[in-house]
C-alpha positions in Angstrom: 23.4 20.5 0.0 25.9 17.7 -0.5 29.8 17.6 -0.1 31.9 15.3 -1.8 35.1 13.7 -0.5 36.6 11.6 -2.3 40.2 10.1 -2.0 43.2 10.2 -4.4 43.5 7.5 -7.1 46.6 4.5 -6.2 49.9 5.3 -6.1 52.4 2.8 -6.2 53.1 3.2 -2.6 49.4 2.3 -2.1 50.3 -1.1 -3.7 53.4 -1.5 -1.7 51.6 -0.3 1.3 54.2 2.2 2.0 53.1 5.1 4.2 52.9 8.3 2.2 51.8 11.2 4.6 53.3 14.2 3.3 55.7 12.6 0.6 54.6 13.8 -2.9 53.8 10.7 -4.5 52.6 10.9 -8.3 49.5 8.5 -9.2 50.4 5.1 -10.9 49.2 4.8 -14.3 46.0 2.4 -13.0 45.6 6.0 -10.4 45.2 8.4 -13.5 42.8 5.7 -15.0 40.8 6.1 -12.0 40.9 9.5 -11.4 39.5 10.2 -14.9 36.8 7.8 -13.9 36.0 10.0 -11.4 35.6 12.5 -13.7 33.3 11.1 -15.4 31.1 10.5 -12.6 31.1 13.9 -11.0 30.7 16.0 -14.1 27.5 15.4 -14.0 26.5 16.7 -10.6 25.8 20.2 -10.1 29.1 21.8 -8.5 29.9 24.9 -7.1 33.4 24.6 -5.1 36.5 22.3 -5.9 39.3 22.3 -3.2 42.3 19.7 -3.5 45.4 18.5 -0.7 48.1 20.4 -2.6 50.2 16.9 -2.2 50.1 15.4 -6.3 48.2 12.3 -6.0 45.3 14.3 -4.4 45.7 17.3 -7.3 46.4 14.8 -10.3 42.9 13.4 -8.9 41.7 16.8 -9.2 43.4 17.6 -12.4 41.4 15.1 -14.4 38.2 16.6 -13.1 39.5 20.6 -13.7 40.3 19.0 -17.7 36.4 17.7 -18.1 34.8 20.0 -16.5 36.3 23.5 -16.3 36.4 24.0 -12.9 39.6 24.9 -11.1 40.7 23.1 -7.8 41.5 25.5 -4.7 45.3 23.9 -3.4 44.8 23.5 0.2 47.6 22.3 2.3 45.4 21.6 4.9 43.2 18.3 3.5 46.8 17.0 3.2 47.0 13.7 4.8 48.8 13.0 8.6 52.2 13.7 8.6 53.9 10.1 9.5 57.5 11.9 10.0 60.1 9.6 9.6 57.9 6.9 9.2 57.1 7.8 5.6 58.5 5.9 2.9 58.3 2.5 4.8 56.1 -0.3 4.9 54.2 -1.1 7.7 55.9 -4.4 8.5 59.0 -2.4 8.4 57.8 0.0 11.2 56.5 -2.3 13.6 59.8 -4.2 13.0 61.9 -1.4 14.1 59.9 0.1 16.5 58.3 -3.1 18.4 58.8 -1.6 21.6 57.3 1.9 20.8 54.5 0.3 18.3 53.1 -2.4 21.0 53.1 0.2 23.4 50.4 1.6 20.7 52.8 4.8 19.8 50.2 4.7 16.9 46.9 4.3 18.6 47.3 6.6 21.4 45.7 9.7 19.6 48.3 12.0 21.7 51.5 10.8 20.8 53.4 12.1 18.1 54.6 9.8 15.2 58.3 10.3 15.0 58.7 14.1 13.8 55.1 14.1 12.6 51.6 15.0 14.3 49.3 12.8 16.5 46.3 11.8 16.1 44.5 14.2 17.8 46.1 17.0 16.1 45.5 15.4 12.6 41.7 15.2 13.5 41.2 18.8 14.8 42.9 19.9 11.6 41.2 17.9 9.0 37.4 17.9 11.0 37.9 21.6 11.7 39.1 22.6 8.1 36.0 20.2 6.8 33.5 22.6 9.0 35.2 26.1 7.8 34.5 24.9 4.2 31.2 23.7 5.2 30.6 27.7 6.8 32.0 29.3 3.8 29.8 27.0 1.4 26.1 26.4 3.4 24.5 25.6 0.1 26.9 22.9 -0.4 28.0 21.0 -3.9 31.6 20.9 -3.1 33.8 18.8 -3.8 37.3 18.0 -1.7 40.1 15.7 -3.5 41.7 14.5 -0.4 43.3 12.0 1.6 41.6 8.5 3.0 42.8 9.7 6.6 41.5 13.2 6.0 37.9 11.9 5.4 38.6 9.6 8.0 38.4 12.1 10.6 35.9 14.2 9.1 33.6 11.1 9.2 34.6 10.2 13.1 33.5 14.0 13.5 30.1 13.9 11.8 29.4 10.4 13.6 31.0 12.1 17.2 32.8 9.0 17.6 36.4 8.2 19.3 39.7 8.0 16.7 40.0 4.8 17.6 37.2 4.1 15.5 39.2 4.7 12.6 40.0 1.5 11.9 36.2 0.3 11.3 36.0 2.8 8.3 37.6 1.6 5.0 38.2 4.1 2.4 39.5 3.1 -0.8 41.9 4.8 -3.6 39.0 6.8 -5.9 36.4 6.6 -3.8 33.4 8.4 -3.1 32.0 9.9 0.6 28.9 12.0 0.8 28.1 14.0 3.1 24.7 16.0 3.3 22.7 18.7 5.3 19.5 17.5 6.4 16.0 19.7 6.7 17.6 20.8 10.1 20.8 22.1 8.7 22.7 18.6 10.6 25.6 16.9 8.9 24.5 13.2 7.4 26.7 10.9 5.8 24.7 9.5 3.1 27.2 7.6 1.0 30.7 6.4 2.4 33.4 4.6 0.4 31.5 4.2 -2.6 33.3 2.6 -5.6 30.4 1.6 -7.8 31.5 4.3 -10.6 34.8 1.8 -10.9 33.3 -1.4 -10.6 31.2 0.0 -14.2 34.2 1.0 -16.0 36.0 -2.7 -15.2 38.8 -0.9 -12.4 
């Protein structure tokens, strides 16, 4: 009774660390080498469900999974990532330049504040960890997989552990990686396996 989460391959933004939110970033080409690793590691687990972030880096990731294996995807616009507003497109450095005011007032880590024209923090995590359990309801025997966004599992993991968003930042979670989440014997939500990368490190990525 497992569910998979696993982020999108790189983007090129990823290597610029721009901040994508909901801008439709493609993969780069070292992405689509990734997500067809991917691929080659979950086709052979036992799957019932596929749901992907309609946003293209998170469906390309999908995409190379649906070619292997058959299975179609589900588009959901709900596993997209946070939406960064007019933030998107810039570089970190670049926002806390322009905003050193707003951002050492901690615009960004107060979980209620909007981020210019985009959601907060709290209304990012009630959408992704809420989403995460209503897939969870409509799949109890689990084997699912989700093609999603590293803030997306983000959440759902600060949800399963019932800790604060500001944990956030202790949890890394890396372009093509793997989270697993599983029911125990009591029906509770474990994570069993988060940020796992192995599956690249064997194919050389």
């Amino acid at each position: 009774m497992a569910y998979y989460l696993i982020r999108h391959g790189e983007t090129s933004w990823n290597k610029d660390n721009r901040i994508q939110g909901w801008t439709d970033i493609s993969l780069s080409e070292y992405g689509l080498k990734q997500a067809k690793v991917l691929a080659e590691t979950l086709k052979k687990i036992p799957i019932r469900a596929v749901y992907s972030s309609d946003l293209l880096r998170a469906y390309q990731t999908a995409q190379a999974y649906e070619n292997m294996t058959g299975h179609h995807a589900i588009l959901d616009s709900k596993l997209r990532e946070i939406h960064f507003g007019s933030w998107e497109g810039k570089t970190w450095q670049e926002i806390i330049d322009e905003n050193k005011d707003e951002y050492a007032s901690g615009l960004y880590d107060d979980p209620n504040n909007r981020i210019h024209q985009g959601e907060s923090m709290n209304m990012f995590k009630k959408r992704a960890s809420s989403h995460f359990f209503e897939i969870v309801n409509q799949h109890p025997e689990g084997d699912v997989v989700l093609f999603t966004h590293g803030g997306n599992i983000r959440m759902i993991i600060l949800e399963v552990l019932n800790q604060a968003i500001d944990f956030k930042n202790h949890i890394p979670i890396d372009n093509a990686s793997i989270t697993i989440i599983e029911k125990n014997h009591e029906g509770v939500l474990e994570i069993v396996k988060m940020n796992d990368t192995t599956h690249l490190k064997s194919w050389n990525l």
